[in-house]
N, C-alpha and C positions, 0 to 999 in steps of 0.2 A: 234578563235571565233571573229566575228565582233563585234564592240561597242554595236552595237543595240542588237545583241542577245546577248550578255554578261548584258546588262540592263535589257529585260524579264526575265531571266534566276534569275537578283537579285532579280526581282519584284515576279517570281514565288517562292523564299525562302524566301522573305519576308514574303508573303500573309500565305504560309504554314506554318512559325513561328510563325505566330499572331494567326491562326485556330489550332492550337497544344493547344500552350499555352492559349487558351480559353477554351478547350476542358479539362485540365488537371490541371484547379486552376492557373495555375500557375509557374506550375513545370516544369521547361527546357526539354524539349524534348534532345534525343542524336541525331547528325550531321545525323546518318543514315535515323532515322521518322523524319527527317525536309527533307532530300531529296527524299526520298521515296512519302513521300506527293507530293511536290514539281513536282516529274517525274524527275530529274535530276541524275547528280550521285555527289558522293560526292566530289568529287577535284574542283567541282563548289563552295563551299563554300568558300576555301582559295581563287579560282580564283578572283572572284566577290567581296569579304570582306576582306580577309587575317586571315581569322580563324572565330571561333562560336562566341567568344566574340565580333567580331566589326560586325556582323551581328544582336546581340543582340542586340549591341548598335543602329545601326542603324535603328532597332526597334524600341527605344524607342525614336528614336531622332524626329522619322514620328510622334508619337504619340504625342509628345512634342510640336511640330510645329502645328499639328491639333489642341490641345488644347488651346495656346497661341493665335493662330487666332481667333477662336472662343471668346476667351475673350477681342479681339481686337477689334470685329467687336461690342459686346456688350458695351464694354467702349464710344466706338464712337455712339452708338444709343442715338437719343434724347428722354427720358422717364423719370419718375420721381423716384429717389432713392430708392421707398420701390419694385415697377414693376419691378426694373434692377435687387434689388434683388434675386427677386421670380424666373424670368428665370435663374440666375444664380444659384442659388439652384438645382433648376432642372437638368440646367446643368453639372454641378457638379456630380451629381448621375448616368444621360447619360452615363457620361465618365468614371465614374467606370465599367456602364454595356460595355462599349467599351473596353476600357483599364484593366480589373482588377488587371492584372499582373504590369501594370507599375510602382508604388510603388513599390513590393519588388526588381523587374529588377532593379531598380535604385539603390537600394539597393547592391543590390547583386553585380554590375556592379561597386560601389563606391569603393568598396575591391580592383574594379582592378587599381588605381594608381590616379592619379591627373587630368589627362585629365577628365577618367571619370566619378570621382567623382565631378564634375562642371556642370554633369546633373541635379544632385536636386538642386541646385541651379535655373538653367533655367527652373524647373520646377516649384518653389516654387515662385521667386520671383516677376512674374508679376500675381500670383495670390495674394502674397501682396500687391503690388501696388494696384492693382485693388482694394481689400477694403478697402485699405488706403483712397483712392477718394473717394467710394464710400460713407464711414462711414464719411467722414469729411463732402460730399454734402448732404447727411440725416439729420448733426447734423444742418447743416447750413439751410438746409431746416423744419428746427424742427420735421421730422420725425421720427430720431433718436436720442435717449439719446448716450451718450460721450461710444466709447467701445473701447476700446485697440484693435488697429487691428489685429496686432502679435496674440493675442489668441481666437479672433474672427475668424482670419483663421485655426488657429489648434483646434477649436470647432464646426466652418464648417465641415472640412475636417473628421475631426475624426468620428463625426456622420455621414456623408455619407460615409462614408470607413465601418463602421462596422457591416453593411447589408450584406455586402459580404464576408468582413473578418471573420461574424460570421455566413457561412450560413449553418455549420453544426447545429449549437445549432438553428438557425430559421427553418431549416426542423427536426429535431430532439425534440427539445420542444415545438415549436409552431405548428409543420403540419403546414407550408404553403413554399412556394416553390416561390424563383424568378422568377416569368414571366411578362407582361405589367403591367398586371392590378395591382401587388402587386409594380412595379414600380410607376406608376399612386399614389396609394395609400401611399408609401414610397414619395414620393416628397412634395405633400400636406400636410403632415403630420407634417416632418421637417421644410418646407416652413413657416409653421403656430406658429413654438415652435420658429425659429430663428427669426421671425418679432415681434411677441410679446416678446417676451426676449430683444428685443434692443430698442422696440415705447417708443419715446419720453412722 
């Protein structure tokens, strides 16, 4: 197989890894419904990857990269700390509806050794940084009272993760179901409790 169709061939069990595990919470598909999606067969996967683990990984590494950018290109926008905020909130919750699996994949993936447990790391830490600055240029700007970043990101984090982590008990107790508008409504929401929670 030539490079290039060996490249489609990843990109098409990439895409079908990501529409699996979207489709299924979360839960690993087996190599046969990743190829099957896919149209491939399966000795594509060791071809392409060297097994289901480093295609995972690979997964998560895409997702890693998109998110990281996206907060790059936010750190670098000129706006004023409580604005940088709000689209990051947002964002943040986006990337849940994008990624929901990413979290435990990293997780799960951390089990397999050293390399790949250096994921959450690459995933966690330039989202610290980031309200490191951000919370030091708020406090500096007197927009923000003094908040510990470290737990301002796992307070972040946590509240926008549990929308989805809990979306059996939010269709279950509540009747209402993830779709835009409860997206929309989930953002604002948060957006609102995390800016009042930190004004100066």
């Amino acid at each position: 197989m030539a490079v290039k169709g060996a490249e489609l061939t990843a990109e098409k069990l990439l895409q079908a890894t990501h529409e699996l595990m979207l489709e299924h919470g979360g839960v690993e598909p087996s190599v046969s419904q990743l190829c099957e999606r896919a149209g491939v067969q399966v000795a594509m996967v060791s071809y392409c990857f060297g097994g289901k683990t480093q295609l995972l990984q690979a997964l998560l590494e895409r997702a890693v990269e998109d998110v990281v950018a996206q907060l790059e290109r936010l750190a670098a926008a000129e706006m004023p700390p409580d604005e940088k905020l709000r689209r990051h909130v947002a964002g943040v919750i986006r990337n849940f509806v994008r990624y929901p699996y990413a979290q435990r994949l990293s997780q799960t993936l951390a089990a397999g050794g050293p390399t790949i447990a250096g994921m959450g790391d690459r995933f966690a830490r330039p989202l610290l940084d980031f309200h490191t600055e951000l919370l030091r240029a708020g406090a500096d700007a007197g927009v923000f009272r003094p908040v510990d970043p470290t737990l301002f990101f796992f307070s972040l984090v946590g509240a926008c993760e549990f929308l989805f982590a809990g979306r059996s008990w939010l269709e279950d107790a509540a009747g209402e179901r993830i779709d835009e508008r409860l997206i929309e409504r989930f953002s604002e929401h948060t957006t609102e409790l995390v800016l009042r929670g930190i004004s100066s």
